[in-house]
C-alpha positions in Angstrom: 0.0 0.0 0.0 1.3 3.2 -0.6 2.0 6.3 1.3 0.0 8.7 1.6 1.3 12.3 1.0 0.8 13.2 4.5 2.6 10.2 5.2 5.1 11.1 3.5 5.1 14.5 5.2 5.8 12.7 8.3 2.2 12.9 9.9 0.4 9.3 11.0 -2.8 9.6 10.8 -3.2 5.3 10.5 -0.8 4.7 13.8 -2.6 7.5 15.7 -6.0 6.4 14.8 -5.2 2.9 15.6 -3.3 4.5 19.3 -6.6 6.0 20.1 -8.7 2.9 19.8 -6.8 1.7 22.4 -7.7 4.6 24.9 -11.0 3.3 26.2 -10.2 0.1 27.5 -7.0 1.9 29.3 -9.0 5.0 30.8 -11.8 3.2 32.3 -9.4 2.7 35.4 -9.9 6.5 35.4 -13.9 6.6 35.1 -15.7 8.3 38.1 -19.7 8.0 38.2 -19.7 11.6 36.9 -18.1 10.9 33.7 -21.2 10.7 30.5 -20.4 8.6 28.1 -16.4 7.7 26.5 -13.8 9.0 24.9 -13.6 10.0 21.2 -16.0 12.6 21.0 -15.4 16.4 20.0 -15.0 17.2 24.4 -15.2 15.4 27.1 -18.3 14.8 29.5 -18.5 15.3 33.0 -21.7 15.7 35.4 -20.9 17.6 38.4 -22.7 15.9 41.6 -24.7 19.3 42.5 -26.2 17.7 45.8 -22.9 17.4 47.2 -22.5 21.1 47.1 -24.5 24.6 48.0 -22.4 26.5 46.1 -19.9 25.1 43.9 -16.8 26.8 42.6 -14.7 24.9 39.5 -10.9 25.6 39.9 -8.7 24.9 37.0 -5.0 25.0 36.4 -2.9 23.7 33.3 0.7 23.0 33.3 3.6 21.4 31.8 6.5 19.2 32.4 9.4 21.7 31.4 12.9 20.2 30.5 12.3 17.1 32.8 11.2 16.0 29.5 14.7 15.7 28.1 15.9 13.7 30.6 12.9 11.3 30.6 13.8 10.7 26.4 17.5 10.8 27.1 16.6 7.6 29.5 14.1 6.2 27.2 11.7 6.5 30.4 8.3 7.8 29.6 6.1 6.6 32.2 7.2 8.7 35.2 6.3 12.0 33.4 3.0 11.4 32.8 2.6 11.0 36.5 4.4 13.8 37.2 2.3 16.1 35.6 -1.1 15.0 37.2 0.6 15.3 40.1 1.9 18.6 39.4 -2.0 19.8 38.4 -4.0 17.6 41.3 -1.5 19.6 44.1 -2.2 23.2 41.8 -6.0 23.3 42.6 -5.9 21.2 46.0 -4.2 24.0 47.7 -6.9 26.0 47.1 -9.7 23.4 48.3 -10.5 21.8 45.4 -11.4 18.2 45.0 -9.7 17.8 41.7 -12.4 15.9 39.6 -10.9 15.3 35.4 -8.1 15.8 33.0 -7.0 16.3 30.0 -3.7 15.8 28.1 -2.1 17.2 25.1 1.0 15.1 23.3 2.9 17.5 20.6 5.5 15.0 19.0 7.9 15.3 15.7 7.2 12.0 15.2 4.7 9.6 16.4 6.1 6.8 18.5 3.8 4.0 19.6 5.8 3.2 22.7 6.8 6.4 23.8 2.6 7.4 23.6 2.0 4.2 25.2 4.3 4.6 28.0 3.6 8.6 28.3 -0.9 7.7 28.7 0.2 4.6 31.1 1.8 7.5 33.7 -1.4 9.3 32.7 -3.7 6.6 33.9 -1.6 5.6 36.9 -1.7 8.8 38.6 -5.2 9.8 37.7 -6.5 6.4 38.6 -4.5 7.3 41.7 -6.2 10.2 42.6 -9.4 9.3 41.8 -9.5 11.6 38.7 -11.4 11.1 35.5 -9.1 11.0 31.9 -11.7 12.2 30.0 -9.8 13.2 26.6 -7.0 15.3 25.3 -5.1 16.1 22.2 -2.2 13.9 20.2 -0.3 16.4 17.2 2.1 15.5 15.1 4.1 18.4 14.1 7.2 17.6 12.0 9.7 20.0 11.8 8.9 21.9 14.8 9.9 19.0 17.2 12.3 17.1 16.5 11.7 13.1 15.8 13.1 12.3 19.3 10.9 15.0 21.0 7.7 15.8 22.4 6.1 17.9 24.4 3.3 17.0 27.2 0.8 19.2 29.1 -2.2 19.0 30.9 -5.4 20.8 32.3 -7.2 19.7 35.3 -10.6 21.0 36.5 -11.5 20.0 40.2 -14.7 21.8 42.2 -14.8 23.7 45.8 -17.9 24.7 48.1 -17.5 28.4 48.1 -17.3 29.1 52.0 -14.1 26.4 52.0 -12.3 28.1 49.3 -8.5 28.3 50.5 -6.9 31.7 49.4 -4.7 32.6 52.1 -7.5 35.1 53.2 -8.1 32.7 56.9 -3.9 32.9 58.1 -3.6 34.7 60.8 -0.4 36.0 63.4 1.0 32.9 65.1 -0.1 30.3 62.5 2.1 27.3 61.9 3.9 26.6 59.5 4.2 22.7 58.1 6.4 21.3 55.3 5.4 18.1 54.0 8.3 16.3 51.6 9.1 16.7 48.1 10.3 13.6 46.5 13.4 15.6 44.9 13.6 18.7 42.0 9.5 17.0 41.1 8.9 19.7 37.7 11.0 22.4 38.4 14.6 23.9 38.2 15.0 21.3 35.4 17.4 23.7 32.8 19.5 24.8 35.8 19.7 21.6 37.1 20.7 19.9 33.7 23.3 23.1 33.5 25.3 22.0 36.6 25.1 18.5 36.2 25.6 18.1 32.6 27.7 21.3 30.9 29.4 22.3 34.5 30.3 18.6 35.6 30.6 16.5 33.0 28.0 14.0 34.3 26.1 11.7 32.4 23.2 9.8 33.5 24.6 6.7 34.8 26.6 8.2 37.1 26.4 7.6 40.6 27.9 10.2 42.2 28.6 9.4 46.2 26.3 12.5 47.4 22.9 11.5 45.9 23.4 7.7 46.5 21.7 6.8 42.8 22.1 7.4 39.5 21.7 10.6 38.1 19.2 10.3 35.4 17.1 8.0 38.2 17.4 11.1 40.8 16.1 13.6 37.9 12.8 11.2 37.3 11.4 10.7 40.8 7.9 11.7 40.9 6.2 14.5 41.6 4.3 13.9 45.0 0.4 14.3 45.0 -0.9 15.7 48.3 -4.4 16.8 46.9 -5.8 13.3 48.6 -4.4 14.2 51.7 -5.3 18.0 51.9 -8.9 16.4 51.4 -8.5 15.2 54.4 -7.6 18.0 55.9 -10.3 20.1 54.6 -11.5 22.5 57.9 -7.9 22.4 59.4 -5.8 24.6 57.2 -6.0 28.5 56.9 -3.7 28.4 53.7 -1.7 25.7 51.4 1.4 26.4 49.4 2.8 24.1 46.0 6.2 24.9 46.2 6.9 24.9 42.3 8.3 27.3 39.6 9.4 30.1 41.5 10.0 28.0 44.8 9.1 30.0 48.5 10.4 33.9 46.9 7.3 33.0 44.3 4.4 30.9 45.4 4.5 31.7 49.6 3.4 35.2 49.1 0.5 34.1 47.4 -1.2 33.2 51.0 0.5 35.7 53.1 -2.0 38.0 53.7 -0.7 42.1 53.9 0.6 43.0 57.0 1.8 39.7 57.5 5.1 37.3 57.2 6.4 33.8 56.7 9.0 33.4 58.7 11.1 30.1 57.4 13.6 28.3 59.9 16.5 27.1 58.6 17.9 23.3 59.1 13.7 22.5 60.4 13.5 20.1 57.8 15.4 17.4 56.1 17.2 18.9 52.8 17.7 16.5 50.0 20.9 15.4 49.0 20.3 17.1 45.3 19.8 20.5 46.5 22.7 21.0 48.9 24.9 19.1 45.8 23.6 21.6 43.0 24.1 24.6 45.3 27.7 23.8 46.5 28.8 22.0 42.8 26.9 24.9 40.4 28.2 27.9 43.0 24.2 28.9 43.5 23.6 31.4 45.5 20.8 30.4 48.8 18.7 33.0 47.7 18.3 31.5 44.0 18.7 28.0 45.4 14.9 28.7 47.3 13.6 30.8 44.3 14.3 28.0 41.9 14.1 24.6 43.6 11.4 23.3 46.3 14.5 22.2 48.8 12.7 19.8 49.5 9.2 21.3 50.6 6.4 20.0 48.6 3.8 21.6 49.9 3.4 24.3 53.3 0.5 24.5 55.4 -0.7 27.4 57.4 -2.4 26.3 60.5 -3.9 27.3 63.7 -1.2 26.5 66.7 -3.8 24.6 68.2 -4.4 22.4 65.5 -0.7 21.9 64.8 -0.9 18.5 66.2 -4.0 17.3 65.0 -2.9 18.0 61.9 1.0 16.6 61.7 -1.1 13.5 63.0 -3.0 13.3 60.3 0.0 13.7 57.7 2.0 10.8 59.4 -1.6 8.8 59.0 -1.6 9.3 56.1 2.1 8.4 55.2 4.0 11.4 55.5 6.8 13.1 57.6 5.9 16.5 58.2 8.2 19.3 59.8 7.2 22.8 61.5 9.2 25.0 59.6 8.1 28.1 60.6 5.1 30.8 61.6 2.9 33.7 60.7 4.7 37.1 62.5 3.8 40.8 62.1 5.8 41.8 58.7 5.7 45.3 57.0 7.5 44.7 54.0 8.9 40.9 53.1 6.1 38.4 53.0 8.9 35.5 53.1 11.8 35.2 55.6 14.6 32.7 56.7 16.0 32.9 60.0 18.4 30.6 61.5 
């Protein structure tokens, strides 16, 4: 049979038809009761529940995966990023309340892979199924000659509900709140292109090696997952004044966001365990401390404000539910920084 000539142009329109037939069987571990009908149509369909709520709020947030992405094809691993980035999205829209509820995906490749797509929806499906979030469609381009036939390109949107009166916005923290880290897994989606710079152009690493600091492999430290919390903060619901994601921008850029006027985080140094990977990229790459915490998490996936009396209740709760969390700091008076460390 011969090509067609947008086969010939490099564009699959037989091996991503045939990809996508396989979808439904894979995303009904994703189905909720909610979810009307499949996959395949023009949108996806999703019935909110409207007698769970009096007045329901949707909260959405899209995001990508950044240059994690190169290290995942230089590794041949596509599994993990697909999980990082509903993780990413479910922890987004959970700090603010949010029960995330479905996703969707988009895949922009050079060329077409069946592996690397199958791999890349399986990380999908894991971490959604996971979360108890619906797949409920997305978008596969192939664009040859603007990626490259080794590259592609993977984001997603997430839409999740809140009752109004339980929105979290910061709005609730108060003077003398307290302040609890939970872990970050390692760098998760972030710091990525500085990270590669050190390791990479400034060392001379390569993947496989194991230097004695991080205990692992280098390309196996870059993929560790992105944590989800947004089951957990669920829990939670009623206990916290304010939630932080640590991500692009790290505690200079996302703390603030919560940290009412008038107000200030003050951050302890040393109250919390710092990953191996941070302390090596900021003594190996000569980063300064400030850039370190405006580009990396250090190790802080999430921080939540909390009345001092519910302190315990709540670090309680995170250890139930299979976490270590660490008081890292409070809410004090503050007329100009929102964001402080003290030793």
């Amino acid at each position: 049979m011969n090509k067609s000539a947008y086969a010939k142009a490099g564009v699959n329109i037989n091996l991503a038809d045939k990809l996508k037939d396989g979808l439904k069987t894979k995303l009904k571990r994703t189905s909720r009761p909610e979810v009307v009908g499949g996959v395949g149509a023009f949108g996806g369909l999703f019935a909110l529940d409207l007698k769970k709520y009096r007045e329901p709020v949707l909260v959405s947030s899209m995001d990508g995966v950044g240059t994690k992405l190169r290290v995942a094809v230089q590794m041949g691993v596509h599994d993990t990023v697909g999980q990082d980035l509903v993780n990413h999205c479910c922890n987004d829209i959970a700090v603010m309340g949010a029960e995330p509820l479905f996703f969707l995906d988009y895949i922009g490749t050079g060329k077409l892979e069946s592996s690397v797509f199958d791999d890349v929806i399986a990380g999908l499906v894991t971490a959604c199924a996971a979360a108890n979030v619906a797949l409920i469609g997305g978008e596969t381009a192939q664009m040859p000659g603007f990626y490259g036939d080794q590259e592609y390109d993977l984001v997603g949107t997430i839409i999740g509900c809140v009752e109004r009166s339980k929105i979290l916005d910061g709005s609730a923290v108060r003077k003398g709140d307290v302040l609890i880290g939970l872990p970050s897994s390692g760098l998760h989606t972030n710091g990525y292109t500085l990270a590669r710079k050190i390791l990479f152009d400034q060392l001379g690493l390569t993947l496989q090696n194991t230097p004695k600091e991080l205990g692992c492999a280098v390309g196996e430290e870059l993929l560790k997952v992105h944590v989800n919390y947004a089951p957990l903060l669920l829990k939670l619901a009623g206990l916290l004044h304010g939630a932080v994601h640590i991500t692009g921008g790290g505690f200079w850029g996302n703390i603030p966001r919560v940290v009412p006027e008038g107000f200030q985080a003050r951050i302890k140094r040393g109250s919390w365990p710092v990953l191996p990977i941070f302390q090596f990229l900021k003594e190996k790459g000569k980063v300064s401390e400030h850039e370190m915490y405006e580009v990396f998490n250090m190790g802080v996936c999430m921080i939540l404000a909390v009345g001092r009396a519910d302190a315990d209740q709540v670090s309680k709760l995170i250890r139930d539910g299979g976490f270590e969390p660490s008081v890292i700091g409070e809410i004090v008076d503050g007329q100009s920084e929102h964001v402080k460390l003290v030793d």
